[in-house]
C-alpha positions in Angstrom: -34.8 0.6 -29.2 -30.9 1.3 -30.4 -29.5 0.8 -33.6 -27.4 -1.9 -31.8 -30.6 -4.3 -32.2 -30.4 -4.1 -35.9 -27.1 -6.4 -35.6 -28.3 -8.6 -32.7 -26.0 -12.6 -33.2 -27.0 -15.9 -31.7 -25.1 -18.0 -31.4 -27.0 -20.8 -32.2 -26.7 -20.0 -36.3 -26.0 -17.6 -39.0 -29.4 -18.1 -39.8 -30.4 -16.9 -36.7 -28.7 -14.1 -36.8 -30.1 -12.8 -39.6 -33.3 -13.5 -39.0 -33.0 -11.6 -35.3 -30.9 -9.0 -36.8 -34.0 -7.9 -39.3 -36.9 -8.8 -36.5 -34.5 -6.1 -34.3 -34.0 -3.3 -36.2 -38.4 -3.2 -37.1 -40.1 -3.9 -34.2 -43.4 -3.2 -36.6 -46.2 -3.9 -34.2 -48.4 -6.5 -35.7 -45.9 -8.0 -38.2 -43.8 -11.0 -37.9 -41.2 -9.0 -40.0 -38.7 -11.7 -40.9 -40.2 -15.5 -41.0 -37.2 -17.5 -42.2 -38.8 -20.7 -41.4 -36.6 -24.1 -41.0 -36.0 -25.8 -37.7 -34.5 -22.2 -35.6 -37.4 -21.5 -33.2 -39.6 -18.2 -35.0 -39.5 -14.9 -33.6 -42.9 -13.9 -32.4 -44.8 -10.8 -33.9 -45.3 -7.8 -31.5 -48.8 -7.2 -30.2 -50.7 -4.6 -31.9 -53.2 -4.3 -29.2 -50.3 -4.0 -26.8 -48.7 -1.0 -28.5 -52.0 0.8 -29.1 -52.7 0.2 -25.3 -48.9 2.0 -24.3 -49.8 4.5 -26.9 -52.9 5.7 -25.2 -51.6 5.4 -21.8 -48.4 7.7 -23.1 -47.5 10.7 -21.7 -48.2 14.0 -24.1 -45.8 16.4 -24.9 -45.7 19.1 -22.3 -46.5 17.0 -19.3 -50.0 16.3 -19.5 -52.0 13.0 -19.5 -53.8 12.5 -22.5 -55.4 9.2 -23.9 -56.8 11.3 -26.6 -55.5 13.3 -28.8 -57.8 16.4 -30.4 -57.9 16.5 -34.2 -57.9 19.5 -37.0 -56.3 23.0 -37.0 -53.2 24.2 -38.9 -49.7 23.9 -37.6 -47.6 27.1 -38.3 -43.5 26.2 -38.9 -41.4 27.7 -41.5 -38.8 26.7 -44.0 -35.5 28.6 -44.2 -35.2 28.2 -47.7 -36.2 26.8 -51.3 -36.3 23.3 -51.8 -33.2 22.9 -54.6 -35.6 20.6 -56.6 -39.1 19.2 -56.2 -37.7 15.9 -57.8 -37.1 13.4 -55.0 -34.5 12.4 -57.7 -33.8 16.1 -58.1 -30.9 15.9 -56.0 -29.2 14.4 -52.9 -28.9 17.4 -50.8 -31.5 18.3 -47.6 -33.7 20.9 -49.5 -34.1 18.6 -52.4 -34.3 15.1 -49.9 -36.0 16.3 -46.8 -38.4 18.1 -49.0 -39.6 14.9 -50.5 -40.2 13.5 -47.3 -42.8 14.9 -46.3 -44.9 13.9 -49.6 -43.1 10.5 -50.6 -43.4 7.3 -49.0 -40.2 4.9 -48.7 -40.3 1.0 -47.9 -39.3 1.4 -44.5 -39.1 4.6 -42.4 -37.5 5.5 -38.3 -40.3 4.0 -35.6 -40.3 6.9 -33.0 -42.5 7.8 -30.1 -43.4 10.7 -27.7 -40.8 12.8 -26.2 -38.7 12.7 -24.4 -38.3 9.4 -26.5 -35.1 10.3 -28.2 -34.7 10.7 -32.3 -31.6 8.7 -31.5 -33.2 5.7 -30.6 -35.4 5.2 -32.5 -35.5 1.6 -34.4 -37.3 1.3 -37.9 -41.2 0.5 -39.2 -42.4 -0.5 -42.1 -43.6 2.3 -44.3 -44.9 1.1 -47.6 -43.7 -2.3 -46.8 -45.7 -5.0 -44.6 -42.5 -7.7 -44.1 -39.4 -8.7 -45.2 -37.5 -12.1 -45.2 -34.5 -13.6 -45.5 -32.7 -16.6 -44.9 -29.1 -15.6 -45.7 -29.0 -11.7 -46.1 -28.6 -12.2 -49.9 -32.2 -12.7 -50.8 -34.8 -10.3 -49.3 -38.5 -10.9 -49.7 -40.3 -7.6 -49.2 -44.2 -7.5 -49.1 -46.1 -4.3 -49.7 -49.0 -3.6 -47.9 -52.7 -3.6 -49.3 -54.5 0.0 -49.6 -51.7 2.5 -49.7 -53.6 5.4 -52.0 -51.4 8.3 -54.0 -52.4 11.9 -53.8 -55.4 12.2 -55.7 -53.6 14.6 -58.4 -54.1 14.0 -62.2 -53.2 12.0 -64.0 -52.3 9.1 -61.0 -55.8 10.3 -59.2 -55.3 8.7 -55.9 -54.6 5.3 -57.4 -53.1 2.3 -54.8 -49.6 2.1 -54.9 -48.7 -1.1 -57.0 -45.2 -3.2 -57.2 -44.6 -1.3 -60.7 -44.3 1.5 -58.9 -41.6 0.5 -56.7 -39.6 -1.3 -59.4 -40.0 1.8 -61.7 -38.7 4.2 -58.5 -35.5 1.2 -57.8 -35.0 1.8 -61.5 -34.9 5.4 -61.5 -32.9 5.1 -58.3 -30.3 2.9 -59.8 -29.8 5.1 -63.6 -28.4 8.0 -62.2 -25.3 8.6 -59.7 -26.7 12.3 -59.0 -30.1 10.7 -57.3 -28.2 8.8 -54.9 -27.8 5.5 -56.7 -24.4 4.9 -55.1 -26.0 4.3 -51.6 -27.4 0.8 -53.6 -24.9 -0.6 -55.0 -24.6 -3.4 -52.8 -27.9 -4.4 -54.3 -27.2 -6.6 -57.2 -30.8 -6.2 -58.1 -35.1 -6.1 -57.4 -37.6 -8.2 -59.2 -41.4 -8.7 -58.7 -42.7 -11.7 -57.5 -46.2 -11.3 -57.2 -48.9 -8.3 -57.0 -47.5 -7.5 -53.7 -44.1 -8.9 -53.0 -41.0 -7.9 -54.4 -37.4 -10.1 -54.2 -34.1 -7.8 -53.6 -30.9 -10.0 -53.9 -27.8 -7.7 -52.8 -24.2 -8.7 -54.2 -23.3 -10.6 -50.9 -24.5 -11.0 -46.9 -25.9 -7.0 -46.1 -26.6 -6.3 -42.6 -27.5 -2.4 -43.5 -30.1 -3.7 -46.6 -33.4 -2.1 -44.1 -31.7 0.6 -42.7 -30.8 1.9 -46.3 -34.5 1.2 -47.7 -35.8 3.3 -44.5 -33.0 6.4 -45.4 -34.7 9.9 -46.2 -31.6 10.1 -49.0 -32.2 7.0 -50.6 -35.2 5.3 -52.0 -38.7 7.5 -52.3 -41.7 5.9 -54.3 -42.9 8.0 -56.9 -45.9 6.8 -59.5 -44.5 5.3 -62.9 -46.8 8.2 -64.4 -43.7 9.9 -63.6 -41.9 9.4 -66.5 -44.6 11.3 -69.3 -47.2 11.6 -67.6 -46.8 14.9 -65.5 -43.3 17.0 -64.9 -42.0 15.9 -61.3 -40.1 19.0 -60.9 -43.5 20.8 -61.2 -45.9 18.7 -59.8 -45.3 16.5 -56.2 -47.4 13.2 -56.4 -46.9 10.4 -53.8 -48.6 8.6 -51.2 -46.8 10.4 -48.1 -48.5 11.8 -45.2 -48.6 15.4 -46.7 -50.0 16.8 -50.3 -48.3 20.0 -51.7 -51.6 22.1 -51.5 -49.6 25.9 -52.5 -45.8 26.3 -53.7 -44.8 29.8 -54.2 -41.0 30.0 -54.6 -39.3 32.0 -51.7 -42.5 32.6 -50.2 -44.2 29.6 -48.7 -44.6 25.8 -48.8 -47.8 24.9 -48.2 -49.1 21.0 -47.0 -52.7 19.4 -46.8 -52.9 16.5 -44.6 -53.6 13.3 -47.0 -56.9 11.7 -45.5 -55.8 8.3 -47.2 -52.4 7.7 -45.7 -51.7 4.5 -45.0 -50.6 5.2 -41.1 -53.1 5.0 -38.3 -53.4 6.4 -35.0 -52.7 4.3 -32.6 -54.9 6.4 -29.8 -58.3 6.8 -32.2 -57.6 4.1 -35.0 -58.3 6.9 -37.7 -55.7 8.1 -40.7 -52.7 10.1 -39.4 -51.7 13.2 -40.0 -53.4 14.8 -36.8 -53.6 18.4 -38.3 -55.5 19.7 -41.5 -52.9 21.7 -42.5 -48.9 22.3 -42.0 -47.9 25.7 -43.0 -44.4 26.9 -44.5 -43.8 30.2 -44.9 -40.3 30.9 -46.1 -37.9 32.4 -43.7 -34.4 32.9 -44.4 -34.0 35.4 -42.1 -33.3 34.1 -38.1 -34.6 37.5 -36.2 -37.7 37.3 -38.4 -38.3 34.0 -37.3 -37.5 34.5 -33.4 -39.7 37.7 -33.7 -43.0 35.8 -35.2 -42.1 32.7 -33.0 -42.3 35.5 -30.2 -45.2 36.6 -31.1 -46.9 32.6 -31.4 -46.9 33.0 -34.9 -45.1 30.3 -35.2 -45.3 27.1 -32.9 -41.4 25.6 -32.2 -38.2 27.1 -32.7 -34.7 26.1 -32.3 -33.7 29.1 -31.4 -29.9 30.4 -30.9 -27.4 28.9 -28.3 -26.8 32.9 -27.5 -30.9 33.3 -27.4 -32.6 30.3 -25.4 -31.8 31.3 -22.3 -33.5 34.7 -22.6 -36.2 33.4 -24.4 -36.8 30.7 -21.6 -37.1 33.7 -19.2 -39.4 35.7 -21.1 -41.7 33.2 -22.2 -41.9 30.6 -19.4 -45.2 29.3 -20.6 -43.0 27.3 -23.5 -42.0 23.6 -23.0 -38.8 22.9 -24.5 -37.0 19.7 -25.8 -33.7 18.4 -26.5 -31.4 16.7 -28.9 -28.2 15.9 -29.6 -28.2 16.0 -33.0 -26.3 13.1 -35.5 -24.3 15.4 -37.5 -21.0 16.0 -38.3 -19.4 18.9 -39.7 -15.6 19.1 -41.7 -13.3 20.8 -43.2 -12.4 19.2 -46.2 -9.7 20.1 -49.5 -10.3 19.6 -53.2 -8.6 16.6 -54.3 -6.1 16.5 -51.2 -5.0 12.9 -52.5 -3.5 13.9 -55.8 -3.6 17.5 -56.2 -0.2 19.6 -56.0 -1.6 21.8 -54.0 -0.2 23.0 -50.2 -2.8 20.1 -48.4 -1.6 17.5 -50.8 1.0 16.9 -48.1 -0.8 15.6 -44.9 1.1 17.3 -42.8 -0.5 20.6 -44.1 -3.7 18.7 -43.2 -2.7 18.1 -39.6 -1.4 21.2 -39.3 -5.5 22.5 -40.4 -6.2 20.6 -37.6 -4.2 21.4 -34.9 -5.0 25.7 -35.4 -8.4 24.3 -34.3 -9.6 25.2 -31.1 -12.2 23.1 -31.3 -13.6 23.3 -27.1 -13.9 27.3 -27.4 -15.9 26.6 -31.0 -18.1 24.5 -29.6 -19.3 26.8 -26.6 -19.7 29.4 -29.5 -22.0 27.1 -31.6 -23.5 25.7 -28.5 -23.3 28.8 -25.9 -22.5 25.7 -23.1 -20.6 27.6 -20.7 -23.7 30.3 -20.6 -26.1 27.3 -20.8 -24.5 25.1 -17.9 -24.4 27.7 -15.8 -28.3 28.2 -16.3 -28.4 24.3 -14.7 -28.9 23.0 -18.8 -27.8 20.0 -19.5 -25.7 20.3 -22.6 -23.3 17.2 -24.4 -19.8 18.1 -24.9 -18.4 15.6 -26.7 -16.5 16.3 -30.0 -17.4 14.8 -33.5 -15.3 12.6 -35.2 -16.0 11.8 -38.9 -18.8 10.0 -37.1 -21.0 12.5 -35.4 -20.5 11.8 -31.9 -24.3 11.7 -31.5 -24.1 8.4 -32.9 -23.0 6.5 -29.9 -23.2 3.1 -31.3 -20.0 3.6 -33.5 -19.0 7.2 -32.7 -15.0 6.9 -31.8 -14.3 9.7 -28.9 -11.4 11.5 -30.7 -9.8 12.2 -27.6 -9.3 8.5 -26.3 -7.3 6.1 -26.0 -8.6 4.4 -28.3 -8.7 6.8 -30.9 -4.7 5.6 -30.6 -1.8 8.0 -31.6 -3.8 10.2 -34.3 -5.3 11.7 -31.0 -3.3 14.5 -31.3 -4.6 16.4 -34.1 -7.2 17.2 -32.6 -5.4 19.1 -29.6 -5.6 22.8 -30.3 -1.6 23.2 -30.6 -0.7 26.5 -32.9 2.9 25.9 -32.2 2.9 22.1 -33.3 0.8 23.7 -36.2 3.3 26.0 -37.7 6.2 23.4 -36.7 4.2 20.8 -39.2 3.4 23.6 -42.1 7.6 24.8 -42.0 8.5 21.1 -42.0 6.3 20.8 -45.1 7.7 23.7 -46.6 4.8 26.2 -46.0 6.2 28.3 -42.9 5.2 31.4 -44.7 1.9 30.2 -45.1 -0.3 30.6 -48.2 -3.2 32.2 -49.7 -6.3 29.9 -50.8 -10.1 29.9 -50.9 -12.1 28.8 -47.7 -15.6 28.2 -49.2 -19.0 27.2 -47.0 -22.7 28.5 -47.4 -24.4 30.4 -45.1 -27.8 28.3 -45.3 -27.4 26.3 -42.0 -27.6 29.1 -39.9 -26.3 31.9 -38.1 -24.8 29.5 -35.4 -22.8 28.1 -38.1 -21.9 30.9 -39.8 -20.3 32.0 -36.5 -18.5 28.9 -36.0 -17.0 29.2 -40.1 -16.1 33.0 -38.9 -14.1 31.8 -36.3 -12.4 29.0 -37.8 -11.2 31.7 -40.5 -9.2 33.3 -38.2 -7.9 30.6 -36.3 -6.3 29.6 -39.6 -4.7 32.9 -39.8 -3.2 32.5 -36.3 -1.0 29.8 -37.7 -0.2 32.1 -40.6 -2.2 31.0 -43.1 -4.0 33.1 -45.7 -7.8 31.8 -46.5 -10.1 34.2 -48.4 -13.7 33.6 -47.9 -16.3 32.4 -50.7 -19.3 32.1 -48.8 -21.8 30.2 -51.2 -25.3 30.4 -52.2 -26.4 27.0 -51.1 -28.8 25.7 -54.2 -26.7 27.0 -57.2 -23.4 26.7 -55.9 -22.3 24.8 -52.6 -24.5 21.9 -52.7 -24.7 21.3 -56.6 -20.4 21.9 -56.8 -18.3 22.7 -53.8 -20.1 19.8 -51.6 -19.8 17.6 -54.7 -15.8 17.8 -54.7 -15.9 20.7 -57.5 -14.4 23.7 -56.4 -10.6 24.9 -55.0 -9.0 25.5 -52.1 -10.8 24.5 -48.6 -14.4 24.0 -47.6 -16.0 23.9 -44.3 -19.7 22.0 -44.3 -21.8 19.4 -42.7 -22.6 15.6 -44.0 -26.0 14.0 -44.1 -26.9 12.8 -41.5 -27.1 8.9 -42.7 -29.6 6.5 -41.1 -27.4 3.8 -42.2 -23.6 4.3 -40.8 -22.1 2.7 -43.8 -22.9 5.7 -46.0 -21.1 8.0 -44.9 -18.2 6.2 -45.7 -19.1 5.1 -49.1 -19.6 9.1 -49.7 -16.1 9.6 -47.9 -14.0 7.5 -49.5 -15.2 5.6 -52.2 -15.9 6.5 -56.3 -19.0 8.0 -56.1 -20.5 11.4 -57.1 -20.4 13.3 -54.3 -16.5 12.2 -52.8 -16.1 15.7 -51.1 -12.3 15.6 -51.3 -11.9 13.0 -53.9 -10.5 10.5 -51.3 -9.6 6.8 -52.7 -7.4 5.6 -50.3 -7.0 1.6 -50.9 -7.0 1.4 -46.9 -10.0 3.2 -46.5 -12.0 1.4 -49.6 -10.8 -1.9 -48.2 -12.3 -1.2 -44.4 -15.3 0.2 -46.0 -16.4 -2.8 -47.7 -15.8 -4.9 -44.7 -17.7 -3.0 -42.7 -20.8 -3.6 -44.4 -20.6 -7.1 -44.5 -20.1 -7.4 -41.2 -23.3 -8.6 -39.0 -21.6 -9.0 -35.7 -22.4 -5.1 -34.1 -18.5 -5.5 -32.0 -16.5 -6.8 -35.1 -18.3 -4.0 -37.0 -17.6 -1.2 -34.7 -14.2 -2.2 -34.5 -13.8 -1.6 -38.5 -15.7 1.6 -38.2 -13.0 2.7 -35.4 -10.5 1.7 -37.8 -11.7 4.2 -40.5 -12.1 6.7 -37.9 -8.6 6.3 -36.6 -7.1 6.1 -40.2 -8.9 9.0 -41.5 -7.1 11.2 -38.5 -4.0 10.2 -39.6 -4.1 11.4 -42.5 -7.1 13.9 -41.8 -8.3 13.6 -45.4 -11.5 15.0 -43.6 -10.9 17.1 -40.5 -13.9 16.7 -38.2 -15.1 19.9 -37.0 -17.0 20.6 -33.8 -20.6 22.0 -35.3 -23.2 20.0 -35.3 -22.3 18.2 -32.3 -23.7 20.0 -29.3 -27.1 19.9 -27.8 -29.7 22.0 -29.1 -32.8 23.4 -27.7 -35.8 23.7 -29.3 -39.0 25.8 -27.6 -42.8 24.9 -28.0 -45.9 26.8 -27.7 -47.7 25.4 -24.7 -50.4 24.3 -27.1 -48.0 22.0 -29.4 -48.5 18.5 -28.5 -47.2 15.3 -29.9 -44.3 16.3 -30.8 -41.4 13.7 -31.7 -38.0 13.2 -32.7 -36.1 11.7 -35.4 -33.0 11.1 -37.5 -32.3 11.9 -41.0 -33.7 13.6 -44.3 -37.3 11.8 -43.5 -38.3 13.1 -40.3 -41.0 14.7 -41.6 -43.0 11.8 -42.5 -41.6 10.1 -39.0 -42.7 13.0 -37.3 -45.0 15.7 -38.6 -48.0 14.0 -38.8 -48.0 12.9 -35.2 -48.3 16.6 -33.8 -51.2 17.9 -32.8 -53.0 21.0 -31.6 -54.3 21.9 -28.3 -56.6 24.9 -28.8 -57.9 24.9 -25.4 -54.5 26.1 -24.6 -54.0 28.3 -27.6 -53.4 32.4 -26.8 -56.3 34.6 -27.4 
């Protein structure tokens, strides 16, 4: 199921439309999602007994045919670092965000499946929700289900999740810019109905009102004991598919499976998550973790572009997957609308873009030459300020249609200087090129490199590389810092976000970007339920961005990456976004049978 079903039209009504483009996006087996009544014909509810058939008739990951799956054991991963909070409303960044996944439940969450089912396909579910309705994409009946339990932690003590507790979480949600309120204002607000149905009515008609509800970033349900009752930056209470069982700052995170989550297999009918356990020790360092994933101390690994193929030949007993992930990475200036500065003047901004080389950074993030060669099949398609693994409303940069701001993104040194000595820069200049050195030693490559391709057009950037909690994500990432920075954006489940962090007034405007163009196509893209007329709007930002390259869209983050798996890892899936893992942890499971002795 693609994205593009979330925006399916009839022609027969507007009423239609909005009722199909809800039922689309779901596809909750054993649900009629969206019931909006009246004389339209009703969309019939998928067949649980159907899916739960396909589910044990699916293929497991490695290869092998199992209708069963075996339960128990401990999965060994690793985190790379800290979470920056232990607040789901701590912060909008991934360590704070995809943190809380994994412990929080949302109202809707991404539907995926078995690989090679593909994390970017994947449709939504309902999470903590049972149904939603609506008649005119104003007015959105949501209904909870029955029996979803909390950890049982004092003081909540495994209580069922009650209406209060959503309408306390919108609330938090909504009081604060920093915990990610901006993504809702569309919403004008939520009121409880009943003991298990809630009534959101959003400003005007919102095509993107589920997709935003199932976003990792946005909205996670946290008890109303939350406010008094117990500190939240201490202590992790939810009702998500994992309980924080040990926490020991820069050394581990630690997960117990909660027995009473409210998702069931459908293979055995019992309470997901699979496993017992899911261990986290923490491990910054990349050789350390290649050397223990070596060594089957730990179970899957992404390992380096440079590094997979080697690893493939001295391990052949791993399976390995693929993704092309949905992130985008930029180079962006402090306030480049308004600020005096060199890269107040676009041209200066084209000029950033034409020193980069962006093919020859992409095969060094993504080894693809070395990886082709090895008969790999690797994407090589560039990001835009939409990652390009969003194919729905990605705009190839080096189209047609992308129209004459196409060529900024040729790697032209010579049109480069010509554009920084008509601005009045042909000496170049000295300024700070700031990024953090979290995501990776792939990406810290790729920043390297970029550094001195700005030199070759005579420019004169000093590196600040950033520590990721204290400084990048909580100031440079927010807009607060000078000079230049180089970084990734969330990667949004809903496509309208990213340009409501782009361009609108919001807390984290990375380069303090309030083009009246850009604002004006912003709002009408999320209004608009027809999937073509909205595509054409989000081309349209695409295109106008370039011109100006407010944000210059960088290559990283755009290539395929491999991931190996210790023959014994089954069930392994694929999502998108800061909650994969509640959309995907708990469905792995262990093989011991084929564990190493």
């Amino acid at each position: 199921m693609t994205e593009q079903t979330y925006w399916t039209r009839s022609r027969v009504s507007r009423r239609a439309a909005l009722r199909g483009a809800a039922l689309g996006s779901i596809g909750l087996a054993g649900a009629a999602l969206v019931g909006c009544g009246g004389s339209d014909e009703e969309a019939a509810p998928a067949s649980a007994t159907a899916a739960a058939t396909q589910a044990a008739a699916a293929t497991a990951a490695g290869g092998a045919s199992e209708p069963m799956v075996k339960r128990g054991g401990t999965f060994k991963s690793f985190e790379t670092g800290d979470p920056t909070s232990l607040d789901p409303y701590g912060g909008l960044d991934h360590a704070t965000k995809g943190f809380a996944s994994s412990f929080y439940s949302r109202l809707y969450m991404r539907d995926t499946k078995e690989y090679p089912f593909s994390g970017l396909e994947t449709g939504l579910k309902g999470d903590l929700a049972e149904s939603a309705e609506t008649d005119d994409g104003i007015t959105w009946v949501v209904k909870l289900k029955s029996g979803a339990m909390f950890h049982n932690i004092a003081p909540v003590n495994g209580r069922e999740v009650t209406v209060e507790d959503v309408k306390f979480s919108w609330d938090r949600l909504k009081s604060d810019p920093a915990a990610g309120s901006e993504f809702v204002d569309f919403i004008e607000k939520m009121e409880v109905v009943d003991d298990h149905t809630l009534k959101f009515t959003t400003k005007e008609p919102a095509p993107q009102f589920l997709e935003t509800l199932a976003d990792g970033a946005v909205l996670y349900i946290v008890p109303t004991e939350y406010e008094g009752g117990y500190d939240p930056k201490t202590t992790v209470i939810g009702s998500g598919p994992w309980i924080l069982d040990d926490y020991r700052p820069s050394e581990a995170v630690m997960r117990a499976a909660h027995t009473k989550w409210h998702h069931v297999s459908e293979i055995d009918g019992k309470p997901l998550p699979y496993v017992d356990r899911w261990e986290g020790p923490i491990i910054p360092e990349y050789q350390s973790r290649l050397a223990q994933f070596e060594t089957g101390q730990l179970y899957s690994l992404a390992p380096s572009a440079e590094d997979t193929i080697s690893i493939k030949e001295r391990h052949r007993d791993l399976w390995w997957s693929s993704t092309k992930a949905t992130i985008t990475s930029f180079m962006y200036f402090d306030h480049a609308m308004t600020t005096d500065k060199p890269w107040g003047d676009e041209r200066v901004r084209q000029a950033f873009s034409h020193a980069m080389d962006r093919p020859a950074l992409l095969d060094l993030g993504y080894n693809i030459t070395a990886l082709k060669a090895a008969g790999l099949e690797v994407g090589e398609d560039q990001n835009n300020i939409v990652p390009a693994g969003e194919v729905l409303w990605w705009l190839n940069p080096l189209s047609e249609a992308q129209g004459p701001s196409r060529v900024f993104f040729n790697y032209d040194p010579q049109a480069a200087k010509q554009l920084l000595d008509a601005a009045g820069h042909g000496d170049g200049f000295s300024f700070d090129y700031h990024y953090t050195p979290r995501y990776g030693t792939g990406f810290t490559s790729v920043a390297e490199a970029q550094h001195a391709m700005m030199q070759g057009i005579g420019l004169k950037p000093n590196t600040v590389t950033e520590d990721y909690n204290a400084v990048y994500i909580t100031h440079t990432f927010r807009g607060e810092f000078e000079g230049v920075a180089f970084g990734y954006e969330t990667p949004f489940s809903e496509i309208g976000s990213y340009f409501q962090r782009y361009f609108t007034k919001n807390a984290v405007n990375h380069g303090q970007i309030l083009d009246p163009v850009l604002i004006d196509l912003t709002n009408k893209q999320a209004l608009e339920f027809d999937p073509n007329a909205r595509r054409e709007l989000i081309y349209e930002i695409q295109r106008v961005n370039a011109t100006h390259m407010y944000y210059v869209p960088m290559s990283h983050g755009g290539g395929t990456t491999f991931t190996g798996h210790q023959p014994w890892v089954m069930g392994y899936r694929q999502s998108k976004g800061y909650g994969a893992q509640a959309d995907t942890q708990p469905f792995h499971w262990i093989d011991p049978d084929k564990m190493k002795t």
